[in-house]
N, C-alpha and C positions, 0 to 999 in steps of 0.2 A: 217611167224611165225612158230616159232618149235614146239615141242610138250612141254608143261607144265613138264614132266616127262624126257623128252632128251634133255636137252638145247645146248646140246654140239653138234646133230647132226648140218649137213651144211643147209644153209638157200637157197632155193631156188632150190633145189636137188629134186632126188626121192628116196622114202624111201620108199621099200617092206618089208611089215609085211609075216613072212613065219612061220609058225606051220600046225600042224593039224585040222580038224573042231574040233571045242568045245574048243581050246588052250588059245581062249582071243584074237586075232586078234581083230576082232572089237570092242570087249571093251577100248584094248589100242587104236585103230584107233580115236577112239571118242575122243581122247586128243589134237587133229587136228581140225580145223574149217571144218566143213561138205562139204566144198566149194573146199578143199583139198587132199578130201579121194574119192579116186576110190574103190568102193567095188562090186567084183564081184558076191555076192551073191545079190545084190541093182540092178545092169545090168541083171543080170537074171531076174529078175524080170520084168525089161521095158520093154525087147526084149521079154519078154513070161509071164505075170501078175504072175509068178509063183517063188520066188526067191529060191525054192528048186526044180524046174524042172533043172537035172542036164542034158537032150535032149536040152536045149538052151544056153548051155557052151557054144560051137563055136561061136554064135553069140553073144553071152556078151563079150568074148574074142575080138573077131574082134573091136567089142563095144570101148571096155577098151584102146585098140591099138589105133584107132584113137583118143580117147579122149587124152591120154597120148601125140601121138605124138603132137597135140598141144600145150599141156601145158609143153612140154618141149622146141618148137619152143619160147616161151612165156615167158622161165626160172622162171616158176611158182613149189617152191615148190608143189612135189606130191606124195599121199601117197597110194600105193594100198596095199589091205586089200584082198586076195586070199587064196586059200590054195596051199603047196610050188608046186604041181604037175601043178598048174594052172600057178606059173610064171614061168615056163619053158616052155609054149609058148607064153607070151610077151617076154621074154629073145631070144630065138629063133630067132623071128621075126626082130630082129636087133635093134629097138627102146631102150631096155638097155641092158647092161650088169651088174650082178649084184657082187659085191664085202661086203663079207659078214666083217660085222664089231661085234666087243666084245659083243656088248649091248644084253640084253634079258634077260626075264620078265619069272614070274612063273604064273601060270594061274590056274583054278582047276584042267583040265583035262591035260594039259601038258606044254610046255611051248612055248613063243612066240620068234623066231627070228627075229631078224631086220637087211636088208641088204640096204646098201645106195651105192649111185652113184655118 
């Protein structure tokens, strides 16, 4: 399922939301069925009760990584919701590469890119 708002992205892809904090990432991410949306402020939290303890990055990271790589073993539509400094080391890691496309969104505090695979 695509997002209500990008009908035109690919079905069955990954789709990184990239901005700033405060940009709207997760606002737009919510237009995704929750079951869809890797959000690494959400893994911070698992790995440490705390989703603004930014000391359990790494392990939300790693988190995010395995999760991803199955749901892409799985060709499940996936959408992470990071900020852009964060997907540069899922990108790193070899699991994607990201290929930035047109689309993006105005937000209060800035704006949100969207890079699909």
């Amino acid at each position: 399922m695509t997002s209500v708002l990008y009908p035109d992205l690919p079905e069955n892809g990954l789709i990184v939301l990239i901005g700033a904090s405060g940009a709207g990432k997760s606002t737009l991410a919510r237009t995704w069925p929750a079951s869809q949306v890797l959000s690494l402020d959400a893994l911070r939290g698992t790995v440490s009760d705390d989703p603004g303890d930014q000391s359990a990055t790494g392990d939300a990271v790693d988190v995010l990584k395995l999760i991803l790589e199955r749901r892409m073993a799985r060709k499940l539509n996936t959408v992470i919701d990071a900020t852009s400094l964060m997907i540069g080391r899922v990108q790193a890691s070899g699991e994607a590469s990201v290929a930035r496309v047109e689309h993006g969104v105005g937000a209060r505090s800035g704006a949100v890119g969207i890079a699909a695979v």
